[in-house]
C-alpha positions in Angstrom: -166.9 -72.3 -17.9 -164.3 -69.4 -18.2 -160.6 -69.6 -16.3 -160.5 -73.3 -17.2 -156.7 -72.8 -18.6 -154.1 -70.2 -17.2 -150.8 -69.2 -18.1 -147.9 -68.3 -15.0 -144.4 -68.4 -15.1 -143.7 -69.7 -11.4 -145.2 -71.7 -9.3 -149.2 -71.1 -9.4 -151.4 -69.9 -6.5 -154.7 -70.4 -5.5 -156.5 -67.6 -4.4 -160.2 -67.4 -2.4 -161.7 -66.7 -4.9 -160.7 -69.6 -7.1 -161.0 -72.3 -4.4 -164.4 -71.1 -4.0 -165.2 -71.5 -8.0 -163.7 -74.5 -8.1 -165.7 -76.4 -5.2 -168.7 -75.4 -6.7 -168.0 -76.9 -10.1 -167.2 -79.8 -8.5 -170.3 -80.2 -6.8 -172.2 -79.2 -9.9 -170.5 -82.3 -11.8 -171.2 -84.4 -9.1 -174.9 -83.2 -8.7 -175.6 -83.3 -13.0 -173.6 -86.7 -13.2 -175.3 -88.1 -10.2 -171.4 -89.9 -10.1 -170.8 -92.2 -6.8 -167.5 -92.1 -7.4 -164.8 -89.6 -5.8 -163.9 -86.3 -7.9 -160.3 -85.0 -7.9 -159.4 -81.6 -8.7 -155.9 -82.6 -10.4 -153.5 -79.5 -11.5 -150.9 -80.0 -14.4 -148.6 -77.1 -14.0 -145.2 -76.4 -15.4 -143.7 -74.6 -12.4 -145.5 -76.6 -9.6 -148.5 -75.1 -6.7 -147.0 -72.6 -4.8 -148.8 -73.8 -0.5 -151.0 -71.6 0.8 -154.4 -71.6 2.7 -156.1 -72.1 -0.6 -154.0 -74.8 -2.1 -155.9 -77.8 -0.6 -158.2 -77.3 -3.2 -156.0 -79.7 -5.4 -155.9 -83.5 -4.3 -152.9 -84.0 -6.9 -150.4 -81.8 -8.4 -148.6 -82.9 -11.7 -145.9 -81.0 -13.3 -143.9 -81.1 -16.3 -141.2 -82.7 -14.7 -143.5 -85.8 -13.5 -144.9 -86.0 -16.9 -141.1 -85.8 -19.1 -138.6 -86.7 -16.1 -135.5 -84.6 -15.6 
């Protein structure tokens, strides 16, 4: 699994290509795991996820902020 961590310094976009990859590996975990539980893709991000069509991809969004406060 490549592209697993990325670096940005604003807020991060999802492009097609992307949403694509990650959907798959979601359903590959699911299928190898035979999990019947739900699967969350989660993003930690510094900067936050910038909205656009592809963004949906992400059920939660955590930033640095959530994680050390103000």
């Amino acid at each position: 699994m490549s592209d697993v961590m990325k670096f940005t310094e604003g807020e991060y976009s999802v492009g097609k290509d992307e949403d694509l990859a990650l959907r798959n590996r979601r359903q590959v975990f699911i299928n190898e795991t035979r999990t019947r539980k739900a699967v969350h893709l989660v993003l930690i991000t510094t900067y936050g996820l910038a909205q656009n069509r592809w963004s949906s991809v992400y059920q939660n969004v955590i930033t640095a902020e959530d994680l050390i406060g103000k």
